[in-house]
FINUKOL-897982 format. One record per residue (C-alpha): y, z negated, x negated; residue number from 1. Coordinates in Angstrom, 1 decimal, m for minus. Layout:
BEGIN
<Y = Y | Z = Z | X = X | num = NUM>;
...
***
This chain:
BEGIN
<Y = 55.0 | Z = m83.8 | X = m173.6 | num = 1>;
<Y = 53.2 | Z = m84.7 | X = m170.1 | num = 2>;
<Y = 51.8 | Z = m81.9 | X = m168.3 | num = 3>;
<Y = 52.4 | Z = m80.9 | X = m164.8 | num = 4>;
<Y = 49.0 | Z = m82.4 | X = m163.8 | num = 5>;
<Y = 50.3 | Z = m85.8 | X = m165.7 | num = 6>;
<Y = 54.1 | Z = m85.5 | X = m164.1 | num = 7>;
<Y = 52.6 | Z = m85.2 | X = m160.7 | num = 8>;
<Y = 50.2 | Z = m88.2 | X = m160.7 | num = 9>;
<Y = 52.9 | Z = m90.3 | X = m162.4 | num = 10>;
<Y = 55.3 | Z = m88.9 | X = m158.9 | num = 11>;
<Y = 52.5 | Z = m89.5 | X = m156.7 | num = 12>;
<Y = 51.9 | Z = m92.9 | X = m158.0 | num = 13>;
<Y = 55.8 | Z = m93.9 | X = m157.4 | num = 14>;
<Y = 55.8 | Z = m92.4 | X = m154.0 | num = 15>;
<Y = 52.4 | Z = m95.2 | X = m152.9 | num = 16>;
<Y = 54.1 | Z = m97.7 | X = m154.6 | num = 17>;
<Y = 57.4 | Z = m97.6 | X = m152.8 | num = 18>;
<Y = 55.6 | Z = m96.7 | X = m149.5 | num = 19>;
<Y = 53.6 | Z = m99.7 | X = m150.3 | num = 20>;
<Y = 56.5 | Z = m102.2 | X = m150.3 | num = 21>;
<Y = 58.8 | Z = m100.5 | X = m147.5 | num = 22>;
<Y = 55.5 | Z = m100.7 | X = m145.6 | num = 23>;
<Y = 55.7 | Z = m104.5 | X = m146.3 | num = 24>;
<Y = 59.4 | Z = m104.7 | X = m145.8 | num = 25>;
<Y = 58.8 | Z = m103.3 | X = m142.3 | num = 26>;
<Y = 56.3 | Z = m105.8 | X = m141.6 | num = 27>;
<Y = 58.6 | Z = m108.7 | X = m142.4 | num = 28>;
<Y = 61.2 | Z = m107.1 | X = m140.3 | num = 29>;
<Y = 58.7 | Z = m107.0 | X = m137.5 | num = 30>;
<Y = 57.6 | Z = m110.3 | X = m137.6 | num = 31>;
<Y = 61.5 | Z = m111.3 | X = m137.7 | num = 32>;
<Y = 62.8 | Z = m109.1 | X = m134.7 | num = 33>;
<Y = 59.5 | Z = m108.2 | X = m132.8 | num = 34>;
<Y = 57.3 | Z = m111.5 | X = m133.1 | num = 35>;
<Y = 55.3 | Z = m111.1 | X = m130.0 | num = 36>;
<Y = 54.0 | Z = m107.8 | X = m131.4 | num = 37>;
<Y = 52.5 | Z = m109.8 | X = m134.6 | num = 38>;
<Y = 51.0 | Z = m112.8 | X = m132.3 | num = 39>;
<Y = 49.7 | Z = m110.1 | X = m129.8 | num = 40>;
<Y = 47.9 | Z = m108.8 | X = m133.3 | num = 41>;
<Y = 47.3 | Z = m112.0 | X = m134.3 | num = 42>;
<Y = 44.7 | Z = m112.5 | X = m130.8 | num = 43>;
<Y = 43.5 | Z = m109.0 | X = m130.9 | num = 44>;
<Y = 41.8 | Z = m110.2 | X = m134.9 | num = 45>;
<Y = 40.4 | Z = m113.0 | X = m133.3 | num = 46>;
<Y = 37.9 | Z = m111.5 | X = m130.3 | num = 47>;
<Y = 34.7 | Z = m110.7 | X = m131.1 | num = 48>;
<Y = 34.0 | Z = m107.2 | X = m132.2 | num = 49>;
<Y = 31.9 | Z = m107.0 | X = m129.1 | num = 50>;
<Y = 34.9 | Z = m107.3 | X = m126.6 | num = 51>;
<Y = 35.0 | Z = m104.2 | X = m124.9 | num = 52>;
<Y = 38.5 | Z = m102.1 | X = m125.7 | num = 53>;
<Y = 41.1 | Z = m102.3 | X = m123.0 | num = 54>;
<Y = 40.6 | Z = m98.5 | X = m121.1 | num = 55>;
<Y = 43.8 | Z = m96.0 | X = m121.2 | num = 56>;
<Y = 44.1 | Z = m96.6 | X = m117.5 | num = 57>;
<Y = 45.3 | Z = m100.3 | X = m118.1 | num = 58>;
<Y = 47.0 | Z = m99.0 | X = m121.3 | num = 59>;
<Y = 49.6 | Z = m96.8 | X = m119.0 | num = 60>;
<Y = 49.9 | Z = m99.1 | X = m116.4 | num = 61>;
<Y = 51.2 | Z = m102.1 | X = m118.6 | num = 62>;
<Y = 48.7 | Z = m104.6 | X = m118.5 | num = 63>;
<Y = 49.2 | Z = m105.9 | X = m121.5 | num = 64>;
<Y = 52.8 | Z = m107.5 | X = m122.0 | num = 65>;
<Y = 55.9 | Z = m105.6 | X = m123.8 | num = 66>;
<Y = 57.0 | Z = m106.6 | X = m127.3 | num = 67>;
<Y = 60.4 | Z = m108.7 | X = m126.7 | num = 68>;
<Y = 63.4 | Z = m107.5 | X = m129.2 | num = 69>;
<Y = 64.7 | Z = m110.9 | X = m130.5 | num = 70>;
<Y = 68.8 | Z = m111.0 | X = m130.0 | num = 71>;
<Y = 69.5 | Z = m112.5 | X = m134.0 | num = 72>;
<Y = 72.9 | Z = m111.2 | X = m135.8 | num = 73>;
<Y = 72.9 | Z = m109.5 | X = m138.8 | num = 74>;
<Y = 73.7 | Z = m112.3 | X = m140.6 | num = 75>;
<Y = 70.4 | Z = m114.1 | X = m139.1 | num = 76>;
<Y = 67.9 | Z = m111.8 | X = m139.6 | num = 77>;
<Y = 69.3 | Z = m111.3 | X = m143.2 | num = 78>;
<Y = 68.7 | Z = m115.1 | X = m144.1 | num = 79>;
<Y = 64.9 | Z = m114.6 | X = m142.5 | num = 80>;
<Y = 64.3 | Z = m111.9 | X = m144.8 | num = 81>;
<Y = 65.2 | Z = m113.6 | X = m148.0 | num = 82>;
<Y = 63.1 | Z = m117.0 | X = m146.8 | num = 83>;
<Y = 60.4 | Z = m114.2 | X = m146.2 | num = 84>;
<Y = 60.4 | Z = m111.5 | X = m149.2 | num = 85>;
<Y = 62.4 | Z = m114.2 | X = m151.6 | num = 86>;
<Y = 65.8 | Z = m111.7 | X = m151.8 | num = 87>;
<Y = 68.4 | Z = m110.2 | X = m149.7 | num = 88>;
<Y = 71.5 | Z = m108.1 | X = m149.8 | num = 89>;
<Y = 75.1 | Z = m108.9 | X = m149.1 | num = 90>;
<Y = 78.7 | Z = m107.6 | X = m150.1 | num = 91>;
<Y = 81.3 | Z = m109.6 | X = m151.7 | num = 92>;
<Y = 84.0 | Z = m108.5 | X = m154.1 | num = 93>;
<Y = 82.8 | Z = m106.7 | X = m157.4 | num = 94>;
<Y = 82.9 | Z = m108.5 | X = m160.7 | num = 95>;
<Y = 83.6 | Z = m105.4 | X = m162.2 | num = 96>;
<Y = 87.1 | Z = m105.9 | X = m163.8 | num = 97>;
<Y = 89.2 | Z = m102.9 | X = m162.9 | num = 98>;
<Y = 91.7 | Z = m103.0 | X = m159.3 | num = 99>;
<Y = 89.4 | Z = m100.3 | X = m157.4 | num = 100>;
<Y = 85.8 | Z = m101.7 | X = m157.9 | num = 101>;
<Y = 86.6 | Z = m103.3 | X = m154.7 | num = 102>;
<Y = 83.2 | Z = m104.9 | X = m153.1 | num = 103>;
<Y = 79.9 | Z = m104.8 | X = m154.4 | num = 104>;
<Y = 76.3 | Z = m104.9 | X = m153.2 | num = 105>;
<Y = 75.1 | Z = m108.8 | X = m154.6 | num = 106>;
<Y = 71.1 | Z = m109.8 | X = m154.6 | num = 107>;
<Y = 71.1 | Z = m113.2 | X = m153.0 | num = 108>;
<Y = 67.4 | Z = m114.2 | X = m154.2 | num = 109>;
<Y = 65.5 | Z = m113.0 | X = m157.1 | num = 110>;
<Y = 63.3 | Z = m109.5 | X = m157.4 | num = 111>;
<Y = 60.8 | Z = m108.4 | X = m159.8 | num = 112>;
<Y = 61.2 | Z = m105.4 | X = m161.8 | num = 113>;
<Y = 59.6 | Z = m102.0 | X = m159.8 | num = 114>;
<Y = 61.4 | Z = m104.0 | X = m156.6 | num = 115>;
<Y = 62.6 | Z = m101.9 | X = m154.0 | num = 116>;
<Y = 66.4 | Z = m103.0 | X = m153.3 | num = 117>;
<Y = 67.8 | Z = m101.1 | X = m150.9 | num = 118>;
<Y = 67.5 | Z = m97.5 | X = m149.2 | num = 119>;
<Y = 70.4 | Z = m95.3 | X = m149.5 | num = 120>;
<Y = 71.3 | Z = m95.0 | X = m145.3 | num = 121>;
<Y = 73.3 | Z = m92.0 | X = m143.2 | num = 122>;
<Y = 72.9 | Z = m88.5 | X = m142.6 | num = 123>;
<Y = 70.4 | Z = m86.1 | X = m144.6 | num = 124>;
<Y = 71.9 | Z = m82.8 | X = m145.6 | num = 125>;
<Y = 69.5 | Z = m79.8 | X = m146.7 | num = 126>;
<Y = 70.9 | Z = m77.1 | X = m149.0 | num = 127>;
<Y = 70.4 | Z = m74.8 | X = m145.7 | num = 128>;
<Y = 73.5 | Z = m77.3 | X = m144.2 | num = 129>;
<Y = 75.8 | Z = m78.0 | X = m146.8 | num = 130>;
<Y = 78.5 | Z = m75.8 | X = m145.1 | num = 131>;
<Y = 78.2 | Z = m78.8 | X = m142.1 | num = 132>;
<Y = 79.1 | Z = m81.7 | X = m144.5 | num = 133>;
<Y = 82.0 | Z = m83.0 | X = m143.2 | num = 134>;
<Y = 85.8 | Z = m81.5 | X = m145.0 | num = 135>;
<Y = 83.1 | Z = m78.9 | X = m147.0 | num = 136>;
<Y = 83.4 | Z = m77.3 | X = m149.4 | num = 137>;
<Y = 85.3 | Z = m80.5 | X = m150.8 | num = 138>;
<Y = 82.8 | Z = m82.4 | X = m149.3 | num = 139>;
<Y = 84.2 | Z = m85.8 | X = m151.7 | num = 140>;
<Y = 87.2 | Z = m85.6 | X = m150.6 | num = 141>;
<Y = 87.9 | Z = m89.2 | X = m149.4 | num = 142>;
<Y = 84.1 | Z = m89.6 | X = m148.9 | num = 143>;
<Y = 82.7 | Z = m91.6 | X = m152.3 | num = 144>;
<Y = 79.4 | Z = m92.2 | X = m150.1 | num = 145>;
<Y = 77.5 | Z = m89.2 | X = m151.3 | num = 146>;
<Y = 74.8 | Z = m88.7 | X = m153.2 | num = 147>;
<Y = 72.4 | Z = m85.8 | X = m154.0 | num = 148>;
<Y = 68.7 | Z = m85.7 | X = m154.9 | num = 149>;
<Y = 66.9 | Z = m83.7 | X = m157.6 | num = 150>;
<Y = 66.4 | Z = m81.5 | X = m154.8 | num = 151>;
<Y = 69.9 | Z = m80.6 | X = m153.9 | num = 152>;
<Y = 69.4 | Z = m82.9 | X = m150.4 | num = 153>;
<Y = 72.2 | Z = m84.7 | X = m149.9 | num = 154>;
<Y = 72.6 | Z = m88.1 | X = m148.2 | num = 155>;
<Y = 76.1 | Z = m88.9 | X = m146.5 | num = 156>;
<Y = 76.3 | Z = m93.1 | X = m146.4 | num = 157>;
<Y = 79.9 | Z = m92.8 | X = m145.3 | num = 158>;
<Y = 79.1 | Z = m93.1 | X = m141.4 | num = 159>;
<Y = 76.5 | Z = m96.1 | X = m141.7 | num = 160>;
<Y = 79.4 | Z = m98.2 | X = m142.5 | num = 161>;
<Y = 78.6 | Z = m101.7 | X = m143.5 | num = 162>;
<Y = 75.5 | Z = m101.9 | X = m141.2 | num = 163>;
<Y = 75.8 | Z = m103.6 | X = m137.1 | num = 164>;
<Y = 74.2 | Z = m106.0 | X = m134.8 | num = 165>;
<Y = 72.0 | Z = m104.3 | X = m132.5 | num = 166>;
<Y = 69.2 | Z = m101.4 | X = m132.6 | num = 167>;
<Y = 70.7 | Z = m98.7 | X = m131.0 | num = 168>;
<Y = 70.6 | Z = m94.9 | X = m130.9 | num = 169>;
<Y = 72.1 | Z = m93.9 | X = m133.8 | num = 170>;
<Y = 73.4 | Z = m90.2 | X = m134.2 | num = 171>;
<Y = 76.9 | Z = m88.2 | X = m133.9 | num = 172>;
<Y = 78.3 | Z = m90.0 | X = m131.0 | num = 173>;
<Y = 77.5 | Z = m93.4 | X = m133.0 | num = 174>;
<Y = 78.1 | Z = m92.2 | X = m136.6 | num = 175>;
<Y = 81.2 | Z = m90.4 | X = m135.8 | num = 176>;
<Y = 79.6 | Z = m87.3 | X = m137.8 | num = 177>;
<Y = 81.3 | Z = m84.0 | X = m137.2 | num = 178>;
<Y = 81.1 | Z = m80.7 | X = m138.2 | num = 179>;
<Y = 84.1 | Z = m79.2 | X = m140.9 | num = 180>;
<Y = 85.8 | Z = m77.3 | X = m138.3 | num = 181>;
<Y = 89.6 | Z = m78.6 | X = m137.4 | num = 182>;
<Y = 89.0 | Z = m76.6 | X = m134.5 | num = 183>;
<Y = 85.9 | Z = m77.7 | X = m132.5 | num = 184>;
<Y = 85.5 | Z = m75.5 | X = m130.0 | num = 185>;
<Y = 85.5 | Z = m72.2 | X = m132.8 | num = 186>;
<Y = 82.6 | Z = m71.7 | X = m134.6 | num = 187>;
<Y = 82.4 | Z = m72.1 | X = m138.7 | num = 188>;
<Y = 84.5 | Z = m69.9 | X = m140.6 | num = 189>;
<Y = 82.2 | Z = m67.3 | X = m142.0 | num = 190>;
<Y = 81.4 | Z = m66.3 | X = m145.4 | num = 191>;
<Y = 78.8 | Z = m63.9 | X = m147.2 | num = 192>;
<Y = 76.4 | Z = m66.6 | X = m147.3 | num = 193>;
<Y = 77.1 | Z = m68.1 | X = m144.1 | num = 194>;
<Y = 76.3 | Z = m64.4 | X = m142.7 | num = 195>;
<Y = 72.8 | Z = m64.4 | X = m145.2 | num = 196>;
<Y = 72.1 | Z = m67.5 | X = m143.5 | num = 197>;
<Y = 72.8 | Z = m66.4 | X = m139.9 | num = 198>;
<Y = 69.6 | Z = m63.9 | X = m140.6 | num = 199>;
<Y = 67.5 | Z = m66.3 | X = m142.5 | num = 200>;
<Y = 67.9 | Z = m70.1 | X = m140.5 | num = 201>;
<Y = 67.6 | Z = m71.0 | X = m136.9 | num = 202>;
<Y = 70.9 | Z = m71.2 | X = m135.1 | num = 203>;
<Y = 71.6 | Z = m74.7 | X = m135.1 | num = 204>;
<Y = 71.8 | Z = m76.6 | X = m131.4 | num = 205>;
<Y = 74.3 | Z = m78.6 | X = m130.1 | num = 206>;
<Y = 75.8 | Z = m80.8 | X = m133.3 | num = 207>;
<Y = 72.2 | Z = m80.1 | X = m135.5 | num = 208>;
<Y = 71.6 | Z = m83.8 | X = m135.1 | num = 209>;
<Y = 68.2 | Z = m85.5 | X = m133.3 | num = 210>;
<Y = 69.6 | Z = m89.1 | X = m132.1 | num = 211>;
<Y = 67.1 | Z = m91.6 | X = m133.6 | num = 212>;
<Y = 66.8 | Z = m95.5 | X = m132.2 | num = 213>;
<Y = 67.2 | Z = m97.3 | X = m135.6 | num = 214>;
<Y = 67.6 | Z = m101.0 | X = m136.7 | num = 215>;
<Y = 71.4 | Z = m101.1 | X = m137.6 | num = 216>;
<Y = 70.5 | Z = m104.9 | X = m139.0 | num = 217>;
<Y = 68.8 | Z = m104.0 | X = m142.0 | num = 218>;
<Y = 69.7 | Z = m106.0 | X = m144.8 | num = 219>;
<Y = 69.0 | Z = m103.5 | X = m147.3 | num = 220>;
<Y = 70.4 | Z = m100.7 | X = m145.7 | num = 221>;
<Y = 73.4 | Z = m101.2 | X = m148.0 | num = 222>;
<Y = 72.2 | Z = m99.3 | X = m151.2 | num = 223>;
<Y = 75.8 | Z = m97.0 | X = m151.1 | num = 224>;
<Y = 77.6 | Z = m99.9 | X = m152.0 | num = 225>;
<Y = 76.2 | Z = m100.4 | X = m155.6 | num = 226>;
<Y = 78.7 | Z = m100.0 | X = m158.4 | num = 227>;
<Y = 78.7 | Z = m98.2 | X = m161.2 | num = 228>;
<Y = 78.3 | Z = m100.6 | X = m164.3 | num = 229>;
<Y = 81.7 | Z = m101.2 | X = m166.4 | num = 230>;
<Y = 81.9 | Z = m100.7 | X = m169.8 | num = 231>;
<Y = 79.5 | Z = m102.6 | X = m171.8 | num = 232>;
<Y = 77.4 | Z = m103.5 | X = m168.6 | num = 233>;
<Y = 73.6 | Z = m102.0 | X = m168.2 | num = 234>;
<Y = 72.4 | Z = m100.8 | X = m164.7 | num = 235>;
<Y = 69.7 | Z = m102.9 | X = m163.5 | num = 236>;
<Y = 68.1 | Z = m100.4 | X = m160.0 | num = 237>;
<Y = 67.8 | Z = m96.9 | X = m160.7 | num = 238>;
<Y = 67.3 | Z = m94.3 | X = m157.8 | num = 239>;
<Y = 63.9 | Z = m93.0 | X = m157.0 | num = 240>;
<Y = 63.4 | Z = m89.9 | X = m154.3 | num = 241>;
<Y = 61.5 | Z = m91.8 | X = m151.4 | num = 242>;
<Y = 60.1 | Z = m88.8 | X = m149.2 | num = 243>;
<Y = 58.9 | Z = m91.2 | X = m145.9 | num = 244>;
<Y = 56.3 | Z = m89.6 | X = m144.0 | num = 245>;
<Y = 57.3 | Z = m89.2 | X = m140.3 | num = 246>;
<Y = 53.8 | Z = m90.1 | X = m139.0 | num = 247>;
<Y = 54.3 | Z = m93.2 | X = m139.6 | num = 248>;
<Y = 56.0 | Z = m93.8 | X = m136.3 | num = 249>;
<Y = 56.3 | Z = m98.0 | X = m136.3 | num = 250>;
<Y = 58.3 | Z = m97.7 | X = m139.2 | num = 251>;
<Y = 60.8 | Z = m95.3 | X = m138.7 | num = 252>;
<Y = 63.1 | Z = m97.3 | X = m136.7 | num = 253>;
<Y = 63.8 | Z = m99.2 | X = m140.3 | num = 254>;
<Y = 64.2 | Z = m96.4 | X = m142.1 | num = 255>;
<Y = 68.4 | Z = m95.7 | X = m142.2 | num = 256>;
<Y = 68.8 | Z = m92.3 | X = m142.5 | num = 257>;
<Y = 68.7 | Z = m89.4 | X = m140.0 | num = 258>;
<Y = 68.4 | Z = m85.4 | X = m140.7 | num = 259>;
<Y = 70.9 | Z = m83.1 | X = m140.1 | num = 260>;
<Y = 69.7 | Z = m79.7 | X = m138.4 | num = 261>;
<Y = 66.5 | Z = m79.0 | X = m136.2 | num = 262>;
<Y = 64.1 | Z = m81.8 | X = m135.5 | num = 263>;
<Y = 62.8 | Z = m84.5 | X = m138.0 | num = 264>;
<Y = 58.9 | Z = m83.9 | X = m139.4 | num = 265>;
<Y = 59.2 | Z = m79.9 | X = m139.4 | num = 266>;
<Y = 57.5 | Z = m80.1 | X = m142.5 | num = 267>;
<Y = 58.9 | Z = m76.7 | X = m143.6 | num = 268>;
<Y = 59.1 | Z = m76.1 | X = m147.4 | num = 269>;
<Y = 62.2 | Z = m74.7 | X = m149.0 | num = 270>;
<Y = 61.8 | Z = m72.3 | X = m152.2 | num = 271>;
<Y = 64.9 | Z = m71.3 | X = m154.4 | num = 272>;
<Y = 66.0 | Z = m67.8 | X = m154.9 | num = 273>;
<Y = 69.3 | Z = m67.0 | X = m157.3 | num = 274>;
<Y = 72.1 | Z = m69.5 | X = m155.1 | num = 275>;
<Y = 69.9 | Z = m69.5 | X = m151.8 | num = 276>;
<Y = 67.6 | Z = m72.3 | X = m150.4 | num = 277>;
<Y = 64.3 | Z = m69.6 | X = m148.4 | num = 278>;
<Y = 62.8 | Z = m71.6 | X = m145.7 | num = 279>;
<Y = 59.0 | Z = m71.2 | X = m146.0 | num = 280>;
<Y = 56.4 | Z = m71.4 | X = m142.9 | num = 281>;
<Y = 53.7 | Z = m74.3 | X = m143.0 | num = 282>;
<Y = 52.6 | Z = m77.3 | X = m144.4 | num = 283>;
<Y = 51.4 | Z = m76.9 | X = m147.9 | num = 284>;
<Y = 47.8 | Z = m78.4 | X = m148.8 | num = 285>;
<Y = 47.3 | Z = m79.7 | X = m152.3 | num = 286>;
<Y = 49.9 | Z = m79.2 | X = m153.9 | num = 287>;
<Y = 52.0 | Z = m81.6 | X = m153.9 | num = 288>;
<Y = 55.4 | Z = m79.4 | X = m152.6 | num = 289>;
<Y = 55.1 | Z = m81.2 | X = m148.7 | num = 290>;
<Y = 51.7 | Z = m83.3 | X = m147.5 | num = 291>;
<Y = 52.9 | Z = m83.0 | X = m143.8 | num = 292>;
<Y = 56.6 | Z = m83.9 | X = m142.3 | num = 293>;
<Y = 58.4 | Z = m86.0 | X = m144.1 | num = 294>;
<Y = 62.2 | Z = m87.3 | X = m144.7 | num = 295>;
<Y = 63.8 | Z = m86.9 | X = m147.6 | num = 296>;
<Y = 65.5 | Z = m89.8 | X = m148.4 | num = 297>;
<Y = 66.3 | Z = m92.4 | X = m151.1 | num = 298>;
<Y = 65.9 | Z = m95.8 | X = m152.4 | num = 299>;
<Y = 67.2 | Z = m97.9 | X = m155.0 | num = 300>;
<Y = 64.4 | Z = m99.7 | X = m157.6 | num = 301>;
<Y = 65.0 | Z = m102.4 | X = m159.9 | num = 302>;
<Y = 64.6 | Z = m101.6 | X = m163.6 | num = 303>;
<Y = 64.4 | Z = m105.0 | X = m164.5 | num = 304>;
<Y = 64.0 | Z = m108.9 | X = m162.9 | num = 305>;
<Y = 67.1 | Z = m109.5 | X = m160.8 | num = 306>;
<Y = 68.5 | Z = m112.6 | X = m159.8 | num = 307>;
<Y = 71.2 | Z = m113.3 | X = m157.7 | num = 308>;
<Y = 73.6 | Z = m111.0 | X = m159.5 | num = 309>;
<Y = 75.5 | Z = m107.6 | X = m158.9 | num = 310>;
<Y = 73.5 | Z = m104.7 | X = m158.4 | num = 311>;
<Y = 74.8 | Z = m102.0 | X = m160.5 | num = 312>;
<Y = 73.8 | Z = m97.9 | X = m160.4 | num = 313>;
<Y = 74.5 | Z = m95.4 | X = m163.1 | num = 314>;
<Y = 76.3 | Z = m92.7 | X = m161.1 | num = 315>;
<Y = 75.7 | Z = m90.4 | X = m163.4 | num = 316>;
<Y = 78.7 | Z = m88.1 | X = m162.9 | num = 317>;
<Y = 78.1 | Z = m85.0 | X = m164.5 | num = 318>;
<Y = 80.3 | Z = m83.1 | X = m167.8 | num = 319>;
<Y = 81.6 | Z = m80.4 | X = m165.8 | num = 320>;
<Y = 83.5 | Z = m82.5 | X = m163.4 | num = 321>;
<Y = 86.7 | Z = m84.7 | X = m164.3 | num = 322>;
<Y = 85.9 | Z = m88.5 | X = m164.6 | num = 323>;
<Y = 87.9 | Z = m90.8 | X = m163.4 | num = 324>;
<Y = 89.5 | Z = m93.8 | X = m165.5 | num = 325>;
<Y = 87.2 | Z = m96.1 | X = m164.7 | num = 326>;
<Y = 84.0 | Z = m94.8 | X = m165.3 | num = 327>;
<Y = 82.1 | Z = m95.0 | X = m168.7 | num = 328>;
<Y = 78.7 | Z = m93.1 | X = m169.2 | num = 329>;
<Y = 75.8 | Z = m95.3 | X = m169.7 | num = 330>;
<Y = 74.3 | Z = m92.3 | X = m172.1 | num = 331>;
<Y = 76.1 | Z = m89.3 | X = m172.5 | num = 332>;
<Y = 73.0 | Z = m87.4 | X = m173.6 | num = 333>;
<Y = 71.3 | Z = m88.4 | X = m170.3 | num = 334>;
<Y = 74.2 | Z = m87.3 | X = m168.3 | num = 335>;
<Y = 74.1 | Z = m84.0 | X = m169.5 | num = 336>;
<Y = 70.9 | Z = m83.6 | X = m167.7 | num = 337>;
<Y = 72.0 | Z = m84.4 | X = m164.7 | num = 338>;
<Y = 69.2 | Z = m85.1 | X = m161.9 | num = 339>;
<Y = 71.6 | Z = m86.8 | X = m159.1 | num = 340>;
<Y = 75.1 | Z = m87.4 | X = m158.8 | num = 341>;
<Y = 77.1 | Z = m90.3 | X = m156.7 | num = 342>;
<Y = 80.6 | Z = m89.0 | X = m156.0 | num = 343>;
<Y = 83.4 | Z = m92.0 | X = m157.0 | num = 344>;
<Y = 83.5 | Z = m94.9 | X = m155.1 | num = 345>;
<Y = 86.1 | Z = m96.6 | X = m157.1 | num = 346>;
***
């Protein structure tokens, strides 16, 4: 058995390799939207290492000219990326043969195995905010665009939608996120634990959201829309926790997910106690729990090559809840461990 000192380098090692290529990925997407930024690089390599640096003064006042945002529909920028990284995402109907698979996330390309596919996109939930999922506590009800981490985050894809055309500010207004209350101007209905919680958390402000500017053209922003395989079928991604660290500031804007409650990069670590997620001060050092703020999200990694075929994801759904017709464990042993669970889509 691997010891913790093993378990953590092996997590360690996934986390730089998927930073790695969504570092890439962001690069392409760069070159694709923002191509002045990469030919304004592209000069600054070439002068001589003796050329003085331009001074802050002519920094704030603009001398040197403004990136231009390139007007290209989704669609567009979706074929670039493929001539680019060799694979893109789109939705079609599923091949799945049952009358609810409805559509299915495709790989127009090919990928290696270890590829990332897609990000799982929408709104981050901490255990400290579950009681803010939209309709909780049945938070699935009429929502199959949820999915939890080992952690207990949870990530709510339903208001991301089938991605956009534009970068934009993207947050409750946009998303159409709301808090479970039918009546909006009464606060939540209190419980014990909402009372516990009162003491422990921060009161949230205004909706709990922080409005981020994100690129609503990202061709693999469409990881929600991966089907569980049918009967008989393997799944070729798997999902890997992707915690992207908030520092790095040029990349964010590709990165589709936003947090609900207090501001993005806090960096606070959470410790559990019986039923109850304890926010604890600080950032830790070396050991592993947080290395500075960071965003818990998602992304969806290829098991094997893939090649222009139906992405599928084993869902996972665990024993103690009722399956539905349709769904057929990939490995019943496995799925009584269960790490993460994707509420039904079909």
């Amino acid at each position: 058995m691997a010891s913790k000192a093993e378990l953590s380098d092996q997590e360690r090692q996934v986390q730089e390799n998927i930073h790695s290529q969504i570092t890439n990925f962001c690069t392409s997407m760069d070159e694709i939207l923002l191509p002045d930024l990469k030919q304004t690089h592209d000069k600054s390599s070439q002068k001589d290492a003796t050329t003085p640096r331009p001074s802050g003064l002519s920094l704030a006042i603009g001398r040197n000219p403004p990136t231009t945002l390139i007007l290209l529909t989704f669609t567009e920028v979706s074929q670039k990326l493929k001539e680019m990284t060799g694979y893109t995402l789109e939705l079609k109907p599923s091949q799945i043969p049952h009358e609810k698979a409805g559509q299915g996330l495709f790989m127009d390309g090919e990928a290696d195995v270890g590829s990332v596919i897609a990000f799982y996109p929408g709104v981050i939930y901490s255990p400290a905010y579950y009681r803010y999922i939209p309709r909780y506590p049945r938070i699935n009800t009429q929502n199959p665009y949820l999915i939890t981490r080992y952690d207990g985050t949870i990530i709510n894809a339903q208001p991301w939608g089938t991605c956009g055309e534009t970068r934009e500010p993207w947050g409750p207004s946009r998303s159409r996120v709301h808090q479970s209350n039918p009546d909006p101007g009464s606060p939540p209905s209190e419980t014990g634990s909402d009372r516990v919680w009162k003491m422990l958390s921060k009161p949230l402000k205004g909706s709990g959201f922080d409005t981020e500017v994100l690129e609503r053209r990202n061709p693999l922003s469409l990881g929600h829309f991966a089907n569980h395989p049918a009967k008989g079928m393997e799944p070729n991604v798997m999902v890997c926790p992707y915690d992207f660290p908030l520092s790095e500031k040029g990349m964010r804007v590709y990165v589709p997910n936003i947090v609900f409650g207090g501001r993005e990069g806090e960096g606070v670590k959470k410790k559990r106690f019986g039923s109850f997620w304890f926010k604890s001060g600080g950032v830790s050092g070396n050991n592993g729990e947080v290395e500075g703020p960071v965003m818990k999200s998602l992304a969806l990694v290829a098991t094997r090559a893939v090649c222009n075929e139906e992405i599928y994801l084993n869902y996972r759904l665990s024993n103690s809840k009722r399956r539905p017709e349709w769904y057929h464990p990939v490995d019943e042993e496995e799925e009584a461990d269960t790490v993460f669970v994707v509420t039904v889509r079909m």
